[in-house]
C-alpha positions in Angstrom: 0.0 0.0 0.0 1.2 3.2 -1.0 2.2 6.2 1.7 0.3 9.4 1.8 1.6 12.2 3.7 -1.1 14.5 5.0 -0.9 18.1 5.8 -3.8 20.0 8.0 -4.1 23.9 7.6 -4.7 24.4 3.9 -5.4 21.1 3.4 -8.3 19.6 5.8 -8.8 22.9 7.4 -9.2 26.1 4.9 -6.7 28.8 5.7 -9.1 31.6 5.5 -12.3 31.6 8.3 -10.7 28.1 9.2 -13.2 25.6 8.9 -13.8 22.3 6.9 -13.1 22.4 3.1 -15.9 21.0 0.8 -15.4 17.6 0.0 -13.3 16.8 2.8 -14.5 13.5 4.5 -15.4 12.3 1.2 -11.7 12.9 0.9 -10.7 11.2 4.2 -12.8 8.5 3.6 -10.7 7.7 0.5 -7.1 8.5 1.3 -7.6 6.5 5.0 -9.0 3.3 2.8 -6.9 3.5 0.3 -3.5 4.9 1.6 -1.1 4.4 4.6 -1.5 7.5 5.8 0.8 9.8 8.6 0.9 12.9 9.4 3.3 15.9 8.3 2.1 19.0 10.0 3.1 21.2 12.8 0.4 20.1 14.8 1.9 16.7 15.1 6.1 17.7 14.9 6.7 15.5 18.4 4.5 12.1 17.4 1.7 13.1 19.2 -1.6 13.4 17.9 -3.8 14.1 21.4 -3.8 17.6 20.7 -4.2 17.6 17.0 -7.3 15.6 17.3 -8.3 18.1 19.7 -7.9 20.9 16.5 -9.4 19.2 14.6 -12.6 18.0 16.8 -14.7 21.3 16.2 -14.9 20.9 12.1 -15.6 17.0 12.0 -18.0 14.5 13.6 -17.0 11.8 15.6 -17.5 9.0 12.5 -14.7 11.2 10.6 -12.4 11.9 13.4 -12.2 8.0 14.1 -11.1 7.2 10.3 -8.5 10.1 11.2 -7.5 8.6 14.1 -5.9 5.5 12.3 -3.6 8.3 10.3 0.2 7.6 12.1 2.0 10.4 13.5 5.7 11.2 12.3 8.2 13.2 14.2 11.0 16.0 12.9 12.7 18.9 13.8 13.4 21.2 10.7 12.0 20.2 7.7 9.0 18.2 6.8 11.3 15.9 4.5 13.0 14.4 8.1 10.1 12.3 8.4 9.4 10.9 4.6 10.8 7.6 4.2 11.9 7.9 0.6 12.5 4.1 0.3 8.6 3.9 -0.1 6.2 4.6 -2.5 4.6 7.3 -1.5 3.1 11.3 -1.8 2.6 14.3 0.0 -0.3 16.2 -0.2 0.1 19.9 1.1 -0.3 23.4 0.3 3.1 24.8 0.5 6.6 23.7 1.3 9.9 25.3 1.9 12.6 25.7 -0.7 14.7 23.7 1.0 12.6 20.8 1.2 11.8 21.0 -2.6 15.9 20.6 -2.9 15.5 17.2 -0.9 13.0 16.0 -3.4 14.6 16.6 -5.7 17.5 15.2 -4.5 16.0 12.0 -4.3 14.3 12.7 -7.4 10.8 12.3 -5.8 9.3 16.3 -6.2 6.6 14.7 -8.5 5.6 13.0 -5.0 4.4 16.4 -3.6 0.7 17.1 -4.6 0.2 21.1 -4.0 -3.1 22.2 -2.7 -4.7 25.1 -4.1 -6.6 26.4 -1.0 -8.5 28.8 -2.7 -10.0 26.6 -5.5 -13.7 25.8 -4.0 -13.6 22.2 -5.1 -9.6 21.5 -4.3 -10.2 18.4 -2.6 -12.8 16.9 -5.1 -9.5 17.7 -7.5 -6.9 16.2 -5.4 -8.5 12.5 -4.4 -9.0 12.1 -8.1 -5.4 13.0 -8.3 -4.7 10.3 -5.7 -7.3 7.6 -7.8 -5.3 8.2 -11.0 -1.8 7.8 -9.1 -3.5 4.8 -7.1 -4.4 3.2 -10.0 -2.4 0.2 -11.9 -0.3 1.5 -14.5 -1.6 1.4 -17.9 1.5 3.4 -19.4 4.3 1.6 -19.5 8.2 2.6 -20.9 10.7 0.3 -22.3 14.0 2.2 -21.6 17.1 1.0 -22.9 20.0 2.8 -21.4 23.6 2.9 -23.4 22.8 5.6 -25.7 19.6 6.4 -23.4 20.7 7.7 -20.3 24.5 6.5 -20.8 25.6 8.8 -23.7 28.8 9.7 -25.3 28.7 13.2 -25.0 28.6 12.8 -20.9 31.3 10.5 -20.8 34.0 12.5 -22.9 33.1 15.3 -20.8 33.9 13.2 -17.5 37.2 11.7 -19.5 38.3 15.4 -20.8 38.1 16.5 -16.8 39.9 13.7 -15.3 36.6 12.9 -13.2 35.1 9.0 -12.8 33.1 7.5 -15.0 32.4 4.7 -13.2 30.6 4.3 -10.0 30.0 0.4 -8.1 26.8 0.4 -10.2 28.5 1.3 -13.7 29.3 3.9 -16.3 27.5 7.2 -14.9 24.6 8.5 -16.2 24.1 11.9 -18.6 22.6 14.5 -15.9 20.6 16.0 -18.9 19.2 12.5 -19.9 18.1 11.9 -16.5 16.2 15.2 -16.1 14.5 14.3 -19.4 13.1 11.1 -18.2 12.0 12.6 -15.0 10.2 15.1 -17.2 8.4 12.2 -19.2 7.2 10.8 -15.6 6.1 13.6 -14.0 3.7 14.2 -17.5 3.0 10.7 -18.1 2.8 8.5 -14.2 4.5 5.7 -16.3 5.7 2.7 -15.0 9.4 1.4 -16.6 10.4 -1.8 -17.6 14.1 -2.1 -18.6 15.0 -3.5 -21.6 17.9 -2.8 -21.9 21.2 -5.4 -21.8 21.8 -4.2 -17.8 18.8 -6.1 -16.6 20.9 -9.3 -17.0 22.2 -8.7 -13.9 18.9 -9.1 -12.5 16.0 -6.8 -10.9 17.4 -6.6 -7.9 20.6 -4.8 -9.3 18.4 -2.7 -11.4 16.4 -1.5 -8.3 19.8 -0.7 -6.4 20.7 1.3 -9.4 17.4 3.3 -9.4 17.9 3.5 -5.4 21.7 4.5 -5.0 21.1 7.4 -7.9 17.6 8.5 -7.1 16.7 8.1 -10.2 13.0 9.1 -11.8 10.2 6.6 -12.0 9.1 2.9 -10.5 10.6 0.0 -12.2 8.1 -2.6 -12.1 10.5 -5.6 -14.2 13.0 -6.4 -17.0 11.6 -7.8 -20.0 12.2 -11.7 -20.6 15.8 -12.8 -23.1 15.3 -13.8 -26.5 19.0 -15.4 -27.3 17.4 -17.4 -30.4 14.6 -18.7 -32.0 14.3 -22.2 -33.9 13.1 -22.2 -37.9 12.0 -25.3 -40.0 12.9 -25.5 -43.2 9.6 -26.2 -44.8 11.3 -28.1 -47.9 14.1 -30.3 -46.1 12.2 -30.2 -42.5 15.6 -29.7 -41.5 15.6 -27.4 -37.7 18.1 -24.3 -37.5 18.2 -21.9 -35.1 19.1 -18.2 -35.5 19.2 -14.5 -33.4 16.0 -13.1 -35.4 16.1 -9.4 -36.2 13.4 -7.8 -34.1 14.5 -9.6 -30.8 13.7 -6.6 -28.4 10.7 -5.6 -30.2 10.0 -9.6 -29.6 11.3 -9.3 -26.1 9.0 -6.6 -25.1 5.9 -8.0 -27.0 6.5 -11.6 -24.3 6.7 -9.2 -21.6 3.4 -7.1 -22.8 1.9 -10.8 -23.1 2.9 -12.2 -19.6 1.6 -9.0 -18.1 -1.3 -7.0 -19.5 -3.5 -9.9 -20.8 -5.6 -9.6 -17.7 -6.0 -5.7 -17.8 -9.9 -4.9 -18.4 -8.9 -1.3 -19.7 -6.4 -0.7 -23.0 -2.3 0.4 -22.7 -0.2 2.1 -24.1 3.5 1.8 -24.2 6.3 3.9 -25.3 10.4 2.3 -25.9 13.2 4.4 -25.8 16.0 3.0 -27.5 19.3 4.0 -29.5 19.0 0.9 -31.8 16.1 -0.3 -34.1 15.2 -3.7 -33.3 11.7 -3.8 -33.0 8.8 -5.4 -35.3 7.5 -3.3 -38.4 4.0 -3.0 -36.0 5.3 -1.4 -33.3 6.8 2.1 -34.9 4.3 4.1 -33.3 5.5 3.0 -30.6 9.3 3.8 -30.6 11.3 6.9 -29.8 15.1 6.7 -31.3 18.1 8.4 -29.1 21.5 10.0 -31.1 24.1 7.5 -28.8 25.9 11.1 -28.3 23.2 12.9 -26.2 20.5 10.5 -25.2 16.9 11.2 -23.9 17.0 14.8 -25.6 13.6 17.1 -24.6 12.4 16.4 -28.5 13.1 12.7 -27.5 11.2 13.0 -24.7 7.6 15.1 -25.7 7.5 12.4 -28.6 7.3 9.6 -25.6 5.0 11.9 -23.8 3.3 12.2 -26.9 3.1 8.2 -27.3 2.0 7.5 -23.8 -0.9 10.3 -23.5 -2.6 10.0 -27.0 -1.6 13.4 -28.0 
């Protein structure tokens, strides 16, 4: 179950005349079903909630105040970000945050994960849980990201040669900063999920997630599509079996993993693969987005994915 992070002024209490926002235990009613929630709020700084339930008692009935009840406190001292636990899936819904807490976000690459409030907008709430249902929801956009050429480009690493800096790290060759930003950009338009296709997932998803992890990289992986090494052929006129490395083997590759995975989704897809190399099947060009090998996931690149993924 996903994490929500709740504020309470300008969230479940209206900043102005305080006093419950419309649509707000329809709203609590949802995120307390749906989401493990805690709190992030001043009125609950130390882990206790006594006196926040006290607050919070004049604006809701009894019925609502028990749902809230089962929302866990969080403790922290400067910033809001102390108490996150950015190993989870999770978001934050509040109406305003520091600076400095937007840098840890982004740090972690996670400042998608803060839903802003607009306290002034009569129906905010309404807004923000079908926010939360579409985030909630199982993915139905998926990327297939391949990553020399992708997010491992040329250009990066004869800048990192010509400077005498690394270009290694204990999880590989390092990443092109400007490629990474790019695919953050397609997630935070698209909420897609990734799948790696890419030659690195044969070290397994449990390398790929340290990977994502240890460089706070954008997006959920959710798997690694399956190997095609080689196929077997008949030779219709001698019966005689060969076997050969078919052209097409990712677009193969990723067709296996769209079978094992989506033939039980009652609503349609859509996919999107990002790849330096063509080798993919004739009926999935639509689907593709080519990288240069020298710069990557470019911002062209990336609103033709965005592009694929939201019908546009």
């Amino acid at each position: 179950m996903k994490k929500l992070y709740i504020d309470i002024d300008g969230v479940l209490l209206t900043l102005r005349n305080t006093q419950r926002p419309l649509y707000a235990v329809e709203f609590i009613d949802f995120i307390t079903s749906e989401f493990d929630c805690y709190w992030l709020t001043t009125h609950c700084k130390e882990g206790n909630t006594s006196q926040l339930m006290q607050y919070l008692s004049p604006y809701y009935d009894g019925k609502t105040l028990e749902k809230l009840m089962s929302v866990k406190p969080t403790s922290w001292l400067t910033a809001k970000t102390e108490a996150i636990d950015f190993e989870s899936d999770f978001y934050w819904v509040d109406d305003y945050i520091f600076n400095f807490e937007k840098d840890v976000l982004e740090k972690y690459g996670k400042l998608e994960r803060w839903i802003k409030v607009e306290s002034n907008n009569e129906n905010e709430l309404k807004h923000i849980t079908e926010i939360l249902k579409s985030k909630n929801a199982v993915s139905k956009k998926f990327i297939f990201l391949d990553i020399d050429g992708v997010l491992n480009t040329r250009q990066y690493g004869n800048r990192l040669m010509r400077e005498g800096l690394a270009e290694f790290d204990e999880n590989g060759s390092l990443f092109d900063p400007k490629a990474v930003d790019n695919l953050r950009y397609i997630i935070e338009a698209t909420d897609a999920s990734i799948v790696i296709s890419s030659s690195w997932r044969f070290d397994g998803m449990q390398t790929m997630n340290k990977l994502w992890n240890d460089r706070r990289l954008p997006g959920k992986l959710i798997g690694i599509t399956p190997h095609l090494s080689t196929a077997q052929f008949e030779n219709l006129e001698t019966n005689e079996l060969y076997q050969k490395h078919p052209s097409g083997t990712r677009g193969i590759e990723i067709e296996e993993w769209l079978q094992l995975n989506t033939n039980k989704m009652l609503e349609p897809y859509t996919y999107a693969a990002i790849d330096d190399e063509d080798d993919f099947l004739m009926h999935q060009a639509g689907h593709i987005a080519f990288t240069n090998s020298e710069t990557g996931i470019t911002r062209e690149v990336a609103n033709r994915v965005i592009s694929i993924l939201n019908g546009i």
